[in-house]
C-alpha positions as CSV (number, residue, x, y, z in Angstrom):
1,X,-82.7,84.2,15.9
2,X,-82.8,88.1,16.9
3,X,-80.7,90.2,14.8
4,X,-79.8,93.5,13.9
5,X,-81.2,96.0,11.8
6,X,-77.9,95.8,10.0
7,X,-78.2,92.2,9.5
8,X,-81.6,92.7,8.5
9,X,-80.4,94.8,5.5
10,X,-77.5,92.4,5.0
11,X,-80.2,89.5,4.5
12,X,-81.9,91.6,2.9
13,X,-79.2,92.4,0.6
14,X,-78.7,89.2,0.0
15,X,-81.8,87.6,-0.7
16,X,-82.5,90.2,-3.5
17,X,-79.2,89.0,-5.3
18,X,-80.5,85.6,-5.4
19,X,-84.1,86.4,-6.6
20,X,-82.6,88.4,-9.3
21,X,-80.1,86.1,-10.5
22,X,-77.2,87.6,-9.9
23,X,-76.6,84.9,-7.3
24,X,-77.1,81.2,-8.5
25,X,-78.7,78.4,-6.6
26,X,-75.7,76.3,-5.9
27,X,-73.3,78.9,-5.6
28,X,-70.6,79.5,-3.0
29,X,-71.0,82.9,-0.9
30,X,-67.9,84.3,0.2
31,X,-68.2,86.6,3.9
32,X,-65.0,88.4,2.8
33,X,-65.9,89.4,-0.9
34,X,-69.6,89.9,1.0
35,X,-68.3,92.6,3.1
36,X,-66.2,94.3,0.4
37,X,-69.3,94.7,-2.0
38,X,-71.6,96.0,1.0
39,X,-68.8,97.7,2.5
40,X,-69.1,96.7,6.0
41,X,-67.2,94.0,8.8
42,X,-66.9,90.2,8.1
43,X,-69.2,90.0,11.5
44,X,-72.6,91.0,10.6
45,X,-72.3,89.6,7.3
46,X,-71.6,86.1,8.4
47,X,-74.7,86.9,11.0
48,X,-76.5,87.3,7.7
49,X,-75.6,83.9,6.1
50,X,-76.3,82.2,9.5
51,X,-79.5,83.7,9.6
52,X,-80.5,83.1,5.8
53,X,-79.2,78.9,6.3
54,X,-81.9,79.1,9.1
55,X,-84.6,80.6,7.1
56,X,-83.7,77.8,4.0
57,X,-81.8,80.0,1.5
58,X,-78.7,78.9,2.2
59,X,-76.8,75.4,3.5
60,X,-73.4,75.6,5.4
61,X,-71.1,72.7,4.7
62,X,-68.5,71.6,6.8
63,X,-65.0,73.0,6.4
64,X,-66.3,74.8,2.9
65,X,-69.0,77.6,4.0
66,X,-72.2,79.0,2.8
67,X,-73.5,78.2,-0.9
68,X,-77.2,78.8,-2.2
69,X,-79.5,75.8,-1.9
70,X,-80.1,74.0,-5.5
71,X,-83.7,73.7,-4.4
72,X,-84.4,77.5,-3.0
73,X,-86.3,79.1,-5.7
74,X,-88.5,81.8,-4.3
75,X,-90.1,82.7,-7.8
76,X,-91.8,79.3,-7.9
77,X,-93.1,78.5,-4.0
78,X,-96.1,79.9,-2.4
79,X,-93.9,81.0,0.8
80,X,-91.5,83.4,0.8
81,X,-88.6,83.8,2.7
82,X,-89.6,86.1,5.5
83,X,-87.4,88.7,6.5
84,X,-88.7,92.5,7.3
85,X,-91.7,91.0,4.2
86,X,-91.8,90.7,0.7
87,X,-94.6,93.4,0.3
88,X,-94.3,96.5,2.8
89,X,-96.9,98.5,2.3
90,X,-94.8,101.3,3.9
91,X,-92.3,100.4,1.6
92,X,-94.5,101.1,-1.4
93,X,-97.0,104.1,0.1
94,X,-92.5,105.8,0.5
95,X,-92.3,105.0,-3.1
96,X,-95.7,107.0,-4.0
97,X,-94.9,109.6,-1.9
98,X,-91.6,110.1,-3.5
99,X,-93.1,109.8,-6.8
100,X,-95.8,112.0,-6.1
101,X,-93.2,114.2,-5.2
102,X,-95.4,114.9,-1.6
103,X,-91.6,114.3,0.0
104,X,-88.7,116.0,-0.2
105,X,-85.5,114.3,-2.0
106,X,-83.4,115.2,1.6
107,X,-85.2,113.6,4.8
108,X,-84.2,112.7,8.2
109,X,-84.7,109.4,9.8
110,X,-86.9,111.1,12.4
111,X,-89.0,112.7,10.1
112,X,-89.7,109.2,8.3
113,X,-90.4,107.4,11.2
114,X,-93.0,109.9,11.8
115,X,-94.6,110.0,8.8
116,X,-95.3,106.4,8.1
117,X,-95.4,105.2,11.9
118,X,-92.2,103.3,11.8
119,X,-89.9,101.8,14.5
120,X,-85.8,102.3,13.8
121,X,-85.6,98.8,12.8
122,X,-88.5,98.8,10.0
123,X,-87.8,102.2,8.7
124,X,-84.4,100.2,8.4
125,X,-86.1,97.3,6.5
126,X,-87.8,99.9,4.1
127,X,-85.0,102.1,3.4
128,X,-82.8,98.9,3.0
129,X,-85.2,97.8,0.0
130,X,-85.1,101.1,-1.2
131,X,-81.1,101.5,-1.6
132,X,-81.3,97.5,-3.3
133,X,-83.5,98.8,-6.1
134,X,-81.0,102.0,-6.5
135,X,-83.4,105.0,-5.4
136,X,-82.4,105.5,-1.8
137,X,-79.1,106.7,-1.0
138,X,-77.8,107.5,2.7
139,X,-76.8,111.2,2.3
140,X,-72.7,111.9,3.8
141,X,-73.3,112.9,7.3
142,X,-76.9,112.4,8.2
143,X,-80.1,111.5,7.1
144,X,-81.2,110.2,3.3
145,X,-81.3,110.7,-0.5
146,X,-84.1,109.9,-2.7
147,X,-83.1,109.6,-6.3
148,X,-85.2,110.7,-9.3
149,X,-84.6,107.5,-11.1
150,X,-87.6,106.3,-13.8
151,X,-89.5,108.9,-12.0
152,X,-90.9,110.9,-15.1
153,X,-93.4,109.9,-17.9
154,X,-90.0,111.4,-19.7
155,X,-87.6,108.9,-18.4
156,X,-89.7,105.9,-18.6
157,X,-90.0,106.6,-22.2
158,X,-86.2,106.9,-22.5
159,X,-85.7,103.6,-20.8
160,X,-87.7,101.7,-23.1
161,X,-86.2,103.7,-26.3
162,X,-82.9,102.6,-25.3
163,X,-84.4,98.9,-24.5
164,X,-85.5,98.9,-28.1
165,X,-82.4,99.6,-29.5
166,X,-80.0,97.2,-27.2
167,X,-82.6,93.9,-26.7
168,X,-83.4,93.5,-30.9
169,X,-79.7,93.9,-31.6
170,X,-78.4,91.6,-28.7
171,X,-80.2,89.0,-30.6
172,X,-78.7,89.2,-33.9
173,X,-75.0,89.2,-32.7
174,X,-72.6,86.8,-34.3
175,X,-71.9,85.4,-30.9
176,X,-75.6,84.8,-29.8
177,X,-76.4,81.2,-28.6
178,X,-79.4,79.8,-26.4
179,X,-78.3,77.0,-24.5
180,X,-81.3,73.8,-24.6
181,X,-81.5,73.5,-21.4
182,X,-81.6,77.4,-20.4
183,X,-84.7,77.8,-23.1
184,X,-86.4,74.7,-21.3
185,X,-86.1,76.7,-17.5
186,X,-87.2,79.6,-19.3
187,X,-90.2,78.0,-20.8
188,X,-90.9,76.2,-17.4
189,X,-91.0,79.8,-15.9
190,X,-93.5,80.9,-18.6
191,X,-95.4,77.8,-18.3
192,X,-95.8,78.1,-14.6
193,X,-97.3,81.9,-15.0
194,X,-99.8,80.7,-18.2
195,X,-100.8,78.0,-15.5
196,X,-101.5,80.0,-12.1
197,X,-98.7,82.3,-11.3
198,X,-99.8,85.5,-12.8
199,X,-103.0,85.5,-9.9
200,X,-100.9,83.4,-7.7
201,X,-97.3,85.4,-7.2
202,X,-96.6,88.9,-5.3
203,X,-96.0,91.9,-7.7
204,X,-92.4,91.8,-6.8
205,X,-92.4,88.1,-7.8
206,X,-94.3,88.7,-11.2
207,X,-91.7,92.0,-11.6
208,X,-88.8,89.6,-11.5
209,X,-90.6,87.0,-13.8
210,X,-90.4,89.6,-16.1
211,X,-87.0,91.0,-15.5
212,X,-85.6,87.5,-15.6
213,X,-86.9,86.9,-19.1
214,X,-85.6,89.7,-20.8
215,X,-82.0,89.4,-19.2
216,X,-81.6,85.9,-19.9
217,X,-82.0,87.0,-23.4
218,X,-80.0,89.6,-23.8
219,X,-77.4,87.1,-22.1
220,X,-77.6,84.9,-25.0
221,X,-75.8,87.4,-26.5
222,X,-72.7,86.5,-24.5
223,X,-71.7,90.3,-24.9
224,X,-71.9,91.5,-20.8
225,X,-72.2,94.7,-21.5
226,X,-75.4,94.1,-23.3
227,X,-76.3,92.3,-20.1
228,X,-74.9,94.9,-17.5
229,X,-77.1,97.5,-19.4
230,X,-79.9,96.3,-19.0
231,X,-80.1,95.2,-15.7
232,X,-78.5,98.7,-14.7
233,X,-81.9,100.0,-16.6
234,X,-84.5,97.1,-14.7
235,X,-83.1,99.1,-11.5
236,X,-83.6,102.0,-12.4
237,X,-87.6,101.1,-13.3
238,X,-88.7,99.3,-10.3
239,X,-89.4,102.1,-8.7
240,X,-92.0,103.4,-11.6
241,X,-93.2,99.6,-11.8
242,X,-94.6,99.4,-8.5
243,X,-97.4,102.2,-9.7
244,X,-98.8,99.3,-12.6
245,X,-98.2,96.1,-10.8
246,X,-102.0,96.0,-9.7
247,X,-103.4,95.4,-13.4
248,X,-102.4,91.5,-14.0
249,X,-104.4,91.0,-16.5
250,X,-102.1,92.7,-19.3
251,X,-99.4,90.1,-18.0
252,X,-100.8,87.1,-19.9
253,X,-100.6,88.9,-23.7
254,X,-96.5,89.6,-22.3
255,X,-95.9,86.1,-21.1
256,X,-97.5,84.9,-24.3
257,X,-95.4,86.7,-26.0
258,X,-92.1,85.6,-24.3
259,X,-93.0,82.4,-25.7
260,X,-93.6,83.1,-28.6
261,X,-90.0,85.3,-28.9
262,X,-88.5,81.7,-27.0
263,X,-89.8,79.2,-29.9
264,X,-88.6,81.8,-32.4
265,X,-85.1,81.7,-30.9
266,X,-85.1,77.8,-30.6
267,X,-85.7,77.2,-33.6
268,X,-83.1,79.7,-35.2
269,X,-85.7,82.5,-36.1
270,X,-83.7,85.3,-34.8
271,X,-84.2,88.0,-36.9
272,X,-88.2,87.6,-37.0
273,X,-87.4,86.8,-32.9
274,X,-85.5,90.5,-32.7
275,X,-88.8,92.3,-34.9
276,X,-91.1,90.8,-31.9
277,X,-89.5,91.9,-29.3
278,X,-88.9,95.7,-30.3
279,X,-92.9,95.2,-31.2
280,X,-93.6,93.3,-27.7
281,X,-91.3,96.4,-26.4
282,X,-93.3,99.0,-28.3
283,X,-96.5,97.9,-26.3
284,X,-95.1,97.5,-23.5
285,X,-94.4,101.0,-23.5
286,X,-97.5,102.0,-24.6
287,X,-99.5,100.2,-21.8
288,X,-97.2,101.7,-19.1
289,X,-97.8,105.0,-20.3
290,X,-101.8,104.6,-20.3
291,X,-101.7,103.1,-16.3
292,X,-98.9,105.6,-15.1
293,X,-101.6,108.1,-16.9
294,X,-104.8,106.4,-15.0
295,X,-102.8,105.8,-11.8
296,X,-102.0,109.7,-11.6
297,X,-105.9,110.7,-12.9
């Protein structure tokens, strides 16, 4: 099926909802409420959802529309759902670029499609990515914005100063419960990365791993603003994760760690749970700070 570079961004869009949870497997996807959120015409968004039930994301049903397919779960499968690419290296040599501040914040389209050797349709892809993960911007007018989010040894430090303070606390709130069954899919997760996903999965993959851990968490909580923080900080940071995601093996002490924080919680040992994870936090930091230091030698 031959679509548009709108469409493409829509997909897009959409797929990057799912992967990061904010969509469930199951759920219903409404065109209308679709179009409000990305601002554009029913049309191309319901080119979208006929183009992602071809790919296997989603499954029309008669009379009742589009809903996520229980089994699609990209984090776990060897394939991924191909639409523009999971890993542009365009994508990420933009991202350097920016962060190596060798680009100006204002560009035209022109001037990228030069640079990195692009058609319209994948500088499209690349900038579509770019706005998803909240550091691209399309500037009023004409051309685009690139924002200085997690961009500064400064900023990445108060990130994870603010993540210490709001993931420990989350934990020890009066209204904190694990569900059985959301610790076993966690676990499965972890389990599954232990076993041969850390070599196995894309660094965008193994980023969302991650991501997903920590904001299932804090959801225990069942305060959403807890919940809505942090993901609004995990956006902010992609953009400085993409320098470190070439070092896996410091991934196996961090998923051994989530499951360590996991049995602590599932057993009802919250307060020593909330202690490891501003420690697991602590180190985290630390070894982020020693690659973004070796990545810029």
């Amino acid at each position: 099926m031959k679509i548009s570079a709108l469409t493409e961004r829509l997909a897009l869009k959409i797929v990057s909802l799912i992967d990061s949870g904010d969509i469930s497997p199951g759920a219903h996807l409404s065109v209308p409420k679709l179009a409000e959120t990305f601002d554009v015409s029913r049309s191309p968004v319901r080119e979208a959802l006929v183009y992602l039930e071809q790919k296997g994301v989603l499954q029309q049903k008669l009379n009742r529309g589009f809903f996520v397919r229980e089994d699609y779960a990209p984090q776990h499968n060897d394939e991924q759902v191909d639409i523009g690419g999971d890993d542009l290296p365009e994508y990420y040599q933009l991202a350097e670029d920016w962060l190596q501040d060798n680009i100006e914040a204002e560009v035209t389209e022109l001037f990228l499609m030069k640079r990195y050797s692009l058609t319209k349709s994948q500088l499209s892809t690349v900038l579509a990515r770019g706005i998803s993960e909240g550091w691209v911007e399309r500037r009023q007018g004409y051309g685009w914005r690139f924002l200085p989010v997690a961009k500064t040894k400064a900023a990445l430090e108060h990130i994870f100063s603010f993540r210490m303070v709001i993931e420990p606390m989350a934990m020890l709130e009066p209204t904190f419960n694990a569900p059985q069954e959301k610790i076993n899919e966690i676990r499965r997760e972890l389990e599954m990365l232990l076993d041969n996903g850390i070599e196995r999965l894309s660094p965008k993959q193994l980023q969302l791993a991650g991501y997903r851990f920590h904001e299932t968490v804090i959801g225990f909580s069942n305060n959403p603003f807890f919940e809505i923080s942090l993901r609004n900080v995990n956006r902010m940071r992609k953009l400085m994760d993409y320098r470190i995601m070439d070092d896996r093996s410091r991934y196996y002490a961090e998923v051994k760690d989530h499951m360590r924080i996991l049995a602590m919680i599932e057993t009802g040992q919250r307060i020593e749970a909330s202690y490891l994870l501003k420690q697991h936090l602590a180190v985290a930091l630390e070894n982020k700070k020693m690659r973004r230091i070796s990545t810029e030698a």
